[in-house]
C-alpha positions as CSV (number, residue, x, y, z in Angstrom):
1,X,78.0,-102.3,93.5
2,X,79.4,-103.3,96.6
3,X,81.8,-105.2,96.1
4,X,83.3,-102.1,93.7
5,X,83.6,-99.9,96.2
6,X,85.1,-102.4,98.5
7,X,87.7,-103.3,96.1
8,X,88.1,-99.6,95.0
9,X,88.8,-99.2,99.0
10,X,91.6,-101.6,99.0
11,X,92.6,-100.4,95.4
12,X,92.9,-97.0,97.4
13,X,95.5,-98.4,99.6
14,X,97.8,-99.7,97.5
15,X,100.0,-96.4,97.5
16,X,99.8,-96.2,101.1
17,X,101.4,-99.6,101.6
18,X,103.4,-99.0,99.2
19,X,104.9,-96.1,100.3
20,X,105.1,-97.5,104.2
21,X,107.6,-99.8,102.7
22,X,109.8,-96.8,102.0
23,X,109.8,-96.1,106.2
24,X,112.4,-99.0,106.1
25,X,116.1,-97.5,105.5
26,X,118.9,-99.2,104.8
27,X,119.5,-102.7,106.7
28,X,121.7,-101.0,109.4
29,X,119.0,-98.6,110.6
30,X,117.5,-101.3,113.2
31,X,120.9,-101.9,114.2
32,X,121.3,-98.0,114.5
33,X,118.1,-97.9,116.7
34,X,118.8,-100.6,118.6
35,X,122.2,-99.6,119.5
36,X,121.6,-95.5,119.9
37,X,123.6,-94.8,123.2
38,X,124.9,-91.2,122.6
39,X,123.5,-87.8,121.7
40,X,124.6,-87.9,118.3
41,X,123.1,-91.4,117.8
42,X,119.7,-90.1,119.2
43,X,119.8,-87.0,116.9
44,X,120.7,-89.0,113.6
45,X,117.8,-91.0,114.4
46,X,115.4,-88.1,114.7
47,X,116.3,-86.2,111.7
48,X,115.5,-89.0,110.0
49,X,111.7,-89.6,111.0
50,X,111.8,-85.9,110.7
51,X,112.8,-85.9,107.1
52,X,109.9,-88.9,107.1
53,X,107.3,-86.6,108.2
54,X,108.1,-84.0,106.0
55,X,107.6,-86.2,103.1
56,X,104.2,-87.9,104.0
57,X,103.0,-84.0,105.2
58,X,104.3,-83.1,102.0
59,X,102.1,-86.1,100.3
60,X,98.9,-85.8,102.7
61,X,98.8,-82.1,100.9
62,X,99.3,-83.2,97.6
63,X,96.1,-85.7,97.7
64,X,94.2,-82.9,99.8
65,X,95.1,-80.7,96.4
66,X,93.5,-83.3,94.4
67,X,90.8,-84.4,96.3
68,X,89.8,-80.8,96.1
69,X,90.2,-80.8,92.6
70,X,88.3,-83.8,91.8
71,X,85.5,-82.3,94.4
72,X,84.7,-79.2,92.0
73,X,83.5,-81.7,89.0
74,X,79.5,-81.4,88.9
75,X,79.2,-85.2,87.9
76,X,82.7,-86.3,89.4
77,X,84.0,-89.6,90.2
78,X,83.6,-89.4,94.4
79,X,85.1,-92.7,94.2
80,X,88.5,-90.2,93.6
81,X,87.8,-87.8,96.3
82,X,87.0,-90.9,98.2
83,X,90.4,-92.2,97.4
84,X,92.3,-88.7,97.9
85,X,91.0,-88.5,101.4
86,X,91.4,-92.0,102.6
87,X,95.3,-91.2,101.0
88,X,95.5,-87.6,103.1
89,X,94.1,-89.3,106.2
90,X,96.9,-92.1,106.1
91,X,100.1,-89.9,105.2
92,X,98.5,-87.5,107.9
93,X,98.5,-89.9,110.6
94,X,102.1,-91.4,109.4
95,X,103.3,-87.9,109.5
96,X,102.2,-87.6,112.8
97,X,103.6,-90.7,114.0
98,X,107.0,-90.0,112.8
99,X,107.0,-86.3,114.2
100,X,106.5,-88.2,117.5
101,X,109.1,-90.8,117.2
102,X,111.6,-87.9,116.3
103,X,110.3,-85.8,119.0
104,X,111.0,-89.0,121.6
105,X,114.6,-89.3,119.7
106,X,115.5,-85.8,120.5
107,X,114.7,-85.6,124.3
108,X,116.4,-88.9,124.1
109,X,119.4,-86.9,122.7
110,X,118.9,-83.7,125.1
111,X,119.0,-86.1,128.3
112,X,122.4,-87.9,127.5
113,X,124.2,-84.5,126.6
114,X,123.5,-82.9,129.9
C-alpha cells in the first residue's frame, strides 16, 4: 500500500518535470541572459518569464479545476485530487518564480534607460 502511493507520488510528478523542461528556450536564451546589457535586452527577457508564468498560472488552474472535480465523487479516487494538487502546488510556485525573475528583468530594464 505504501509503496503505491509512493510511486503514485512520483507518478504525479512526471508532468511537472516534464513540463519544467519546456522553461528552456531556444539555445541562444542563456547567451541572451548572459549577455543582457541594454533596456531592450532586459525587457525581451522579462516578457518572456512573463509569458512563462502565464502559462503555468494558466495550468495551476486547470488542475485546481480538476482536482475540484474529482473531489465531488462520493467514493473518488483521492489518489487524483492528491495528484491535481501536488500538480497546482508546483505550476503555482513555478508561476511565482517566473513572475519574480521577470519582475527583477524589468527594474533591470527601468535602471539602464534612465
Amino acid at each position: 500500500m505504501r509503496a503505491n502511493r509512493i510511486a503514485t507520488g512520483l507518478l504525479s510528478l512526471l508532468p511537472l518535470v516534464l513540463a519544467a523542461c519546456t522553461i528552456i528556450p531556444a539555445p541562444d536564451f542563456s547567451a541572451a541572459v548572459a549577455s543582457a546589457s541594454t533596456a531592450a535586452d532586459h525587457q525581451r527577457i522579462a516578457d518572456f518569464y512573463g509569458q512563462k508564468a502565464s502559462g503555468y498560472e494558466d495550468e495551476a488552474a486547470w488542475h485546481e479545476k480538476n482536482a475540484n472535480s474529482y473531489g465531488g465523487y462520493p467514493r473518488g479516487p483521492v489518489s487524483f485530487v492528491s495528484h491535481c494538487h501536488s500538480l497546482q502546488e508546483g505550476f503555482t510556485a513555478a508561476a511565482k518564480e517566473a513572475r519574480s525573475l521577470e519582475k527583477a528583468h524589468r527594474q533591470m530594464a527601468a535602471g539602464l534607460s534612465n
